[in-house]
N, C-alpha and C positions, 0 to 999 in steps of 0.2 A: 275521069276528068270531064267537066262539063264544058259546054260551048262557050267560047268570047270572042271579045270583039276588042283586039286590041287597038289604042289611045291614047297615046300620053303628051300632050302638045306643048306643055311648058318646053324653053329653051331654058338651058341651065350653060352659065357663064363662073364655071368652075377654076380657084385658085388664086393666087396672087395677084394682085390689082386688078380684075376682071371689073375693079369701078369704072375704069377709065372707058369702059363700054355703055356705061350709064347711060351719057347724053344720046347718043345715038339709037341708041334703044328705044327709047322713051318717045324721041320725034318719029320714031314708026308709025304712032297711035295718039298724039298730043302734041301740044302745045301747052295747055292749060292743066294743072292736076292737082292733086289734094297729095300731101308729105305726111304720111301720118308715121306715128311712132310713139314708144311707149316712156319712161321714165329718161332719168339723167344720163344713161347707161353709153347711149352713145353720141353722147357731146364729151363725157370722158376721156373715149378713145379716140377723137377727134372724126370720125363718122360723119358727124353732122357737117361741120365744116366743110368736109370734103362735098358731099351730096349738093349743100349749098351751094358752092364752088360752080361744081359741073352744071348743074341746074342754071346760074346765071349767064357761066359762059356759053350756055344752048340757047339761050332768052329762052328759056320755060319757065311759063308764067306760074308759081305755087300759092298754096294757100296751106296753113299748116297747123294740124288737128295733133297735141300731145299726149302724154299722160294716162298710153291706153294702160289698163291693168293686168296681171295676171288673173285668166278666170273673166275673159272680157265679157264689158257688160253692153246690155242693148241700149241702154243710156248714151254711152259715146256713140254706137252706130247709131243713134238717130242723130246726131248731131253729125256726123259724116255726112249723112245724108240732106241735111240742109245745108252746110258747106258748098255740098257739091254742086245742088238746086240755084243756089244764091249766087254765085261765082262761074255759073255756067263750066264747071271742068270736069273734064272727058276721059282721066285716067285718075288712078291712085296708087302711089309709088308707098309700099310698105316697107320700113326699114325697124328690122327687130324680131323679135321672134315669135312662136308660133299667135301666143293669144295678138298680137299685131295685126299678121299676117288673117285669121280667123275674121275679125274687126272689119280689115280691108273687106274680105269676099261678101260680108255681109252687107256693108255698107253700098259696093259695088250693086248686088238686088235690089236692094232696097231704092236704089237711085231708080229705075223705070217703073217700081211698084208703086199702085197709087194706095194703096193702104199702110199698116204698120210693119215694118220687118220684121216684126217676133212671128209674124201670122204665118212665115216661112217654117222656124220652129216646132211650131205648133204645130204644121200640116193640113195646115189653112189654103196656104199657096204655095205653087211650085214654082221655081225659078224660069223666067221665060226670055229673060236679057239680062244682062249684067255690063258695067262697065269694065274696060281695060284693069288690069293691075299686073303691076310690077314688085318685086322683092329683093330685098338686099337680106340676108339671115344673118343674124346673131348668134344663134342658139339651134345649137342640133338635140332636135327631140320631138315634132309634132310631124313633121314631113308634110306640115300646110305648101312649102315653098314649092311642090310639085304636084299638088292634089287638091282637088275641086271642095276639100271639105272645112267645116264651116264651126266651131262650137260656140255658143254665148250663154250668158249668163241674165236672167230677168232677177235682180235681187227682192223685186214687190213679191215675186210668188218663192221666192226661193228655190229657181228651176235652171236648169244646166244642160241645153238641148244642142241637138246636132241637125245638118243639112250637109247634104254634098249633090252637086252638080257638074258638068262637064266646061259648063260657061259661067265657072270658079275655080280653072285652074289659071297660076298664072300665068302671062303671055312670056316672061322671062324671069329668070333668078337668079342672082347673082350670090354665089357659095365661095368666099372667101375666108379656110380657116383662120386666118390671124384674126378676122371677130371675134372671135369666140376666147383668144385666150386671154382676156380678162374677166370670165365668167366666176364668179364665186363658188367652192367646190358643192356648194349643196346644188345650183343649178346644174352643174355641171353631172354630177350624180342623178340628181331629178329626170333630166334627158336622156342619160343614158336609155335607166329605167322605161322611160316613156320608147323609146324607140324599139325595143326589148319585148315591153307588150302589145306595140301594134306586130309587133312578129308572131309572136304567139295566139292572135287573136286570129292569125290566118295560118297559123300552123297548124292549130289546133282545129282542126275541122272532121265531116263525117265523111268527105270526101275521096274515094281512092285511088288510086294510078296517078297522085300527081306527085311522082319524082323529083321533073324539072323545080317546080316549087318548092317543095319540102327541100330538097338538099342547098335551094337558094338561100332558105328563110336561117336552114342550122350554119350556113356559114356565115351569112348576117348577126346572127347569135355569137356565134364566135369571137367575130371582129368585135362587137360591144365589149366580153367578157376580158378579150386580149387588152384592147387599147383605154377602157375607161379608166380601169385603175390609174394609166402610165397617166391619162389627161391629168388627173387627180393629183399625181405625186409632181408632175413635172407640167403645166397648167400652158407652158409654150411648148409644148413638142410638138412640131408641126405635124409629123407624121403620126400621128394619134389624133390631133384634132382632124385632120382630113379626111381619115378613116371613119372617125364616129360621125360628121358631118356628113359624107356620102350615103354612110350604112340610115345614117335616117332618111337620109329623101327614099331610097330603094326601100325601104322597110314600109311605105306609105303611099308608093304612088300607081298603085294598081299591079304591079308585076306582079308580086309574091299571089295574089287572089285571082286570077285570071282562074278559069277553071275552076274555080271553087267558091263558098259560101262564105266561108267564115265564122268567127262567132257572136263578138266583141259584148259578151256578158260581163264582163271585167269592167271594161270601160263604162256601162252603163250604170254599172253598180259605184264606180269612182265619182261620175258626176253630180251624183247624189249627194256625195262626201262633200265635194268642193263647194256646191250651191250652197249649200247650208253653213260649213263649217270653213268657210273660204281656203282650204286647204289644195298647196301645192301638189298640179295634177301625177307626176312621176309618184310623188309618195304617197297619194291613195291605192297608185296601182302597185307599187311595190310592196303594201301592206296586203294586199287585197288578192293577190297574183298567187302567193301560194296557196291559200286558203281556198281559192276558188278549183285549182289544180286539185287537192285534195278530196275536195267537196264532187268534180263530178268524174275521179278512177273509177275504172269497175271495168268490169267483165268485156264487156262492148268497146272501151276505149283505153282499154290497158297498153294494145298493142301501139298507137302513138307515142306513147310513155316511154314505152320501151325503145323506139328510135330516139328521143329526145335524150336517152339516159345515152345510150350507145354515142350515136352520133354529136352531140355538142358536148357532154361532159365524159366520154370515154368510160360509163359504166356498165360493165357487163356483169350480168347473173344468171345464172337458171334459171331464178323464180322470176318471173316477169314484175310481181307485184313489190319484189323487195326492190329491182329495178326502180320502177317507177318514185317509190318513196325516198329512194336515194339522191334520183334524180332533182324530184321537189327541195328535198332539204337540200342540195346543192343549190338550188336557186335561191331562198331562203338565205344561206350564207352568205353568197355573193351580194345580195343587194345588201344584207348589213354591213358588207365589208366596206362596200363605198357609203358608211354612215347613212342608211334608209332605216325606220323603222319597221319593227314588226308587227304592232299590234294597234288597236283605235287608240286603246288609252293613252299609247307615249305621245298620241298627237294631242291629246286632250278629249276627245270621246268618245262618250261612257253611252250605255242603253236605251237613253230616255228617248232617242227618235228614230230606232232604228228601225223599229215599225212603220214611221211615215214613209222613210227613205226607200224599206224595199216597198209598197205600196205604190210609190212613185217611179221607182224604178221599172215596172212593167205597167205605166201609163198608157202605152202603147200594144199591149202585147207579152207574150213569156220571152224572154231574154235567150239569149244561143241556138245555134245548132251540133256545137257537138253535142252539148246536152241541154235541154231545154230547161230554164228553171223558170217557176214560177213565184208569187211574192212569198211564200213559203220558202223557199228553197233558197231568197234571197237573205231572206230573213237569218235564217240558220249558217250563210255563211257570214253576214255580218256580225251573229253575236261568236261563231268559234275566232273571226279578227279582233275582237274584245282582247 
């Protein structure tokens, strides 16, 4: 196990009307703030009214930025950030899910930067101040609600980058399953997914002696595997949305990696998908997750496999390697069973840029450390997800 430094400073206001904490919260750090939020989703469920509500009866002053997208774009974050400029306001209260929340931390930098915010992306700049944010979640799947990280989307380049900082986590969250159970079942599948593979992206490491973690990350597996179907089949059962709701913020807010590297070759390899082919982030990775599994078994890292087979799907063998492959196609089944696809082409594609995409995917650098790939290696698992 390697050295850290543990950190987790978001406060998390978990459960049943934990709104009613809104206002109070909020006058911590403001008076003035930006309301941002993404589609119709929650003025449906009456969200919006409510926030409204508490907001006036605090007299905090808002300004209010719509229509973030899934796959957000740095379009809206530059407009965050003249909001915020022009209106003088001092926090940003995100209500919605992760691409939201993602929006918010950007927009949040971008406010004391005097250059462009993609420059952060890029690795132009590093974050040096950030404004206040707050979150109310919708959607369990990215575990932005308690983690400093950041993803956007520039569609001029076609490029789908990440940042994470310590002053981009946020100050409070507000995690009330009954959000969530009007989520439509592919979203609802999609997060699963997604919360699955930030587990895996830190399970999966070269790392040894880390027990306490690994046995956190397989029961975080578990509860996904246990509770996503029931969300699916019965979309109000509390006790299932609460469970996948928690399992995502733990699945993403530094515990499970403390000690350890990580890999997140998957995830880079997915971003790629999405920038291009504006494709929902769970089902690149649950196309992409097996494949990738397969692509780097072997000799050297069989033996994780083999916990992974044991411990979260209960399959034991002699042979380690029939283990492992067992384990994969168990994963494989599973995300199909909650309706993921398997392959590029059911989302629609095909060869013709997979080239660019692994080329771009190690614009930075060879991808993982449990196993390191290069655009080669990306390349190869992109056409066996064909």
């Amino acid at each position: 196990m390697l050295n850290f430094d543990y950190e987790i400073p978001t406060k998390i206001l978990f459960g049943k009307d934990k709104i009613k904490q809104l206002g109070s919260e909020i006058k911590k750090y403001a008076n003035r703030i930006l309301l941002l939020y993404g589609g119709g989703s929650i003025k449906k469920i009456g969200l919006y009214d409510d926030v409204i509500k508490i907001l006036k009866e605090n007299s905090i002053e808002f300004q209010e930025l719509g229509g973030v997208q899934p796959n957000p774009r740095i379009t809206v974050v530059r407009e965050g950030i003249r909001l915020c400029r022009e209106h003088q306001l001092s926090f940003i209260l995100a209500v919605g899910g992760g691409s939201v929340l993602d929006t918010a931390k950007a927009i949040a930098a971008g406010f004391y930067y005097q250059g462009d915010a993609w420059d952060f992306y890029l690795r132009k700049a590093s974050v040096k101040k950030a404004l206040p944010i707050g979150t109310i979640l919708t959607l369990a799947a990215t575990g932005s609600e308690m983690n400093g990280n950041s993803v956007i989307n520039d569609e001029a380049t076609e490029s789908k980058l990440a940042i994470g900082s310590l002053l981009l986590y946020p100050k409070f969250s507000i995690l009330d399953p009954v959000y969530t159970f009007s989520l439509p079942p592919e979203q609802t599948a999609a997060g699963v997914v997604d919360i699955m593979s930030h587990i895996f992206e830190q399970y999966f490491s070269p790392e040894t002696g880390t027990a306490v973690q690994d046995r956190l990350s397989e029961a975080l597996l578990k509860v996904c595997i246990q509770y996503g179907p029931i969300a699916l089949r019965e979309p109000t059962n509390y006790e299932a949305r609460a469970n996948i709701l928690w399992a995502g913020s733990l699945a993403l807010n530094g515990l499970l990696l403390y000690g350890k590297t990580g890999d997140w070759s998957t995830h880079n390899m997915e971003h790629e998908l999405s920038a291009i082919y504006d494709l929902t982030h769970g089902v690149g990775l649950a196309l992409l997750t097996p494949f990738w599994m397969e692509y780097v078994l072997s000799e050297k890292t069989v033996e994780k496999f083999v916990d992974f087979a044991q411990n979260v799907w209960g399959i034991v063998s002699n042979d380690k390697f029939v283990a492992a492959h067992q384990a994969i196609d168990k994963t494989r089944e599973f995300f199909k069973s909650i309706g993921m696809p398997a392959t590029l082409r059911e989302v629609g594609i095909d060869d013709q840029r997979l080239e660019v995409m692994s080329n771009k995917a190690v614009r930075f650098g060879a991808l993982g450390n449990f196993k390191q790939l290069n655009s080669g290696d990306v390349l190869q698992i992109f056409k066996n997800a064909l």
